[in-house]
N, C-alpha and C positions, 0 to 999 in steps of 0.2 A: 340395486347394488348398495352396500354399505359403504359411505363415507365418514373417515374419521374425522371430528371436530376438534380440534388439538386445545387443550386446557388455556382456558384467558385469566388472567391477575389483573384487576382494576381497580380502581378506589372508591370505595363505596360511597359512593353519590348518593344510593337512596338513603342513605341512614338508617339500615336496617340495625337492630338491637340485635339478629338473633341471624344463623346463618337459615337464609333461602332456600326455598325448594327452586330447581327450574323446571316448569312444565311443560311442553313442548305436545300444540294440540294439531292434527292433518285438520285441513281447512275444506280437502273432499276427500269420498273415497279412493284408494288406487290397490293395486296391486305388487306385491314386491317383484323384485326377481326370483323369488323359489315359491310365487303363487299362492303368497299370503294377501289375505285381503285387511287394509288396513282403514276402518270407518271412520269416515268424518266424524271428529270431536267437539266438543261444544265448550267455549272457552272459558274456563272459570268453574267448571266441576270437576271431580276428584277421577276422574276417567280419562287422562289426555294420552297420547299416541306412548311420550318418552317422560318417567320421571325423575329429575337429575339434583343427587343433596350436593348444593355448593357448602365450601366452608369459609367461615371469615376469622381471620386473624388482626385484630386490631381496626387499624381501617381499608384493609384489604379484603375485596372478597375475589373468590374465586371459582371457578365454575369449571369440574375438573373434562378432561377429554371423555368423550366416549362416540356412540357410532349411531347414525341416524342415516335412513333407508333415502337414497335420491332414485327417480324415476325420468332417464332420456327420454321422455315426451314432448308432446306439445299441445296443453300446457304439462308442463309438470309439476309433480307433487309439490303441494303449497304448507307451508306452516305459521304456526304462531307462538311465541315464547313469553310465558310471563313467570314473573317470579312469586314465588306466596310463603308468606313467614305469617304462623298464625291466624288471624284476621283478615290478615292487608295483603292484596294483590295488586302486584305492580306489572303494568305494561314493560316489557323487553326489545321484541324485533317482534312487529306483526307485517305479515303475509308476504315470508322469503321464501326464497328456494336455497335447493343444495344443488351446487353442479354436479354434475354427474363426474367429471374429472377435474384434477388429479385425484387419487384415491384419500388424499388426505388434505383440510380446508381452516380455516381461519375465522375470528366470527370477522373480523376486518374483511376476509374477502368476500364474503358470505352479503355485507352490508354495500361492499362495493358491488357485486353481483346482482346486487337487487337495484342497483341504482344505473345496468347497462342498458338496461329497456329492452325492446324485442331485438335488438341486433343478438342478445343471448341465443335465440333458436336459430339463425341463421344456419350454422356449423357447429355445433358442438363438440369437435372435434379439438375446434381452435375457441373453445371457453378461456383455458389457462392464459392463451395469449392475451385475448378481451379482458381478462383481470388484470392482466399486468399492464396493458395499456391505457385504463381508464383508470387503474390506481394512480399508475405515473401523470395523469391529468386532473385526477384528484387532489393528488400530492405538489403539485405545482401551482394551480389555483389557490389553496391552502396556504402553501407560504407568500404568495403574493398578497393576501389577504389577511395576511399579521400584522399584528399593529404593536406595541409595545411602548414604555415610558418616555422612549426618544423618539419614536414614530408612529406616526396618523396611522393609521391599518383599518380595516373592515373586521366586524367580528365573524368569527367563525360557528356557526352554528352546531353541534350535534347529531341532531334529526335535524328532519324535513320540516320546515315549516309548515301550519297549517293554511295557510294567505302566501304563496311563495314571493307575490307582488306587495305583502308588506310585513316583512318576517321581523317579528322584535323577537331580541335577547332583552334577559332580566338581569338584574346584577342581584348577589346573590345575597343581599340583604332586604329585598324586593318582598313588601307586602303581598305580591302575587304569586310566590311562590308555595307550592302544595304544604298547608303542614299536615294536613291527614288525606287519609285516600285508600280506596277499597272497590269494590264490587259488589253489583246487587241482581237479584233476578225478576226481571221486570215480566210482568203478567199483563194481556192487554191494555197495552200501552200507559201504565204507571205500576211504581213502587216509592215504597217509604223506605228511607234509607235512615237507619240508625247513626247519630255522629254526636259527642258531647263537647263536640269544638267547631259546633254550626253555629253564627249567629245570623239576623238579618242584614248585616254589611259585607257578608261573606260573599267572597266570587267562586263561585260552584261549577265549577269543571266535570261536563260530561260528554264520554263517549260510548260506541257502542263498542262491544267484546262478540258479538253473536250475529251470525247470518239473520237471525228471527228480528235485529231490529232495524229495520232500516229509515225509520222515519227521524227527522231533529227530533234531538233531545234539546229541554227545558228543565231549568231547576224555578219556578216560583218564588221569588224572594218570600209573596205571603201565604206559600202553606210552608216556609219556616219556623220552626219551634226551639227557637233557642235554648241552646245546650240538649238536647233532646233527638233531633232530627227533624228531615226535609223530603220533601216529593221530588223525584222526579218522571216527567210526563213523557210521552212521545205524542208525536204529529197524526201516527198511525194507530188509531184504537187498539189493533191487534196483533202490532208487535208485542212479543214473546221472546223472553231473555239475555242473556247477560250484558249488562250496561259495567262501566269502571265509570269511576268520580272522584274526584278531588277537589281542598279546601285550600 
């Protein structure tokens, strides 16, 4: 069945120069309800399930409404969303679902939906209720966990941490923060990645984008080529493609 995603306005955090594609790839195959078969996509090529032009207005971007296929399974249809403006592909929401009800969805609830865990297949019946319950538990943790100029608070993260046992926030003056970042397609188990803002003190952020890679990834400080470009390896000789990275 078609669920509507209702248009999101946010502040363009990535610093995109130019407005976004959103690409939105199935993570397996499924079939619709009027028995379309829709193939697993491979994340970071010009082939994804849904392709959607956001616009940006200043420092808004916006990513307008439109309708993407949910599947009452178990499991059900899986996706991945990333953005790509020229060159640079940026991670969005990887590996969510769409509820099957109400007929129309939120990426907020969509983000909360990925965060109920298997109690989502229990009943699907009663999803809407589960959104609103675990928003309402979301949203109360949240504010207990603000902190402000007159009080001590917890910071509040985004995403998921990848260590949930030791999740650091950056502040956003933070040498650790990405100034460039992209996608590569890695051919058993290494690719050179072109970057003219690679040096050797760089911290090299990588992850996988593709079922084909599943071993760690490694960036080598010494096959860096400053100003030039850098390796990166996998663990697994024969993983095959798409790895994202960041500097």
């Amino acid at each position: 069945m078609k669920i509507q995603i209702e248009a999101l306005h946010t502040v363009n955090q990535w610093y995109f120069s130019a407005a976004p594609e959103l690409r939105i790839y199935a993570l397996s195959d499924f079939h619709t309800d009027n028995g379309e078969l829709v193939l697993r996509g491979t994340v970071g090529t010009d082939e994804p399930h849904l392709k959607i032009q956001c616009t940006l207005d200043g420092a808004t971007l916006e990513i307008p409404s439109f309708e993407i296929d949910s599947t009452p399974l178990n499991p059900p249809a899986r996706y991945t969303a990333i953005f790509v403006v020229g060159s640079r592909w940026v991670p969005f929401l990887s590996n969510f679902t769409v509820p099957s009800e109400p007929s129309s969805t939120t990426w907020d609830a969509i983000k909360i939906y990925q965060r109920i865990g298997r109690m989502r297949y229990i009943n699907p019946p009663q999803a809407e209720l589960q959104q609103m319950v675990a928003g309402m538990i979301a949203n109360a943790l949240t504010f207990l966990r603000f902190g402000s100029e007159t009080q001590v608070g917890m910071v509040a993260l985004d995403e998921d941490p990848l260590d949930p046992a030791f999740p650091t926030a950056l502040s956003a003056n933070s040498s650790r923060i990405a100034r460039d970042s992209g996608t590569a397609t890695m051919v058993n188990g290494a690719v050179t990645v072109l970057s003219a803002q690679v040096t050797p003190a760089s911290k090299i952020k990588t992850f996988s984008l593709d079922d084909g890679v599943v071993g760690p990834l490694r960036a080598p400080l010494s096959e860096v080529v400053e100003g030039v470009s850098f390796v990166v390896r996998s663990s697994e000789n024969l993983d095959s493609g798409v790895i994202g990275w960041e500097l």
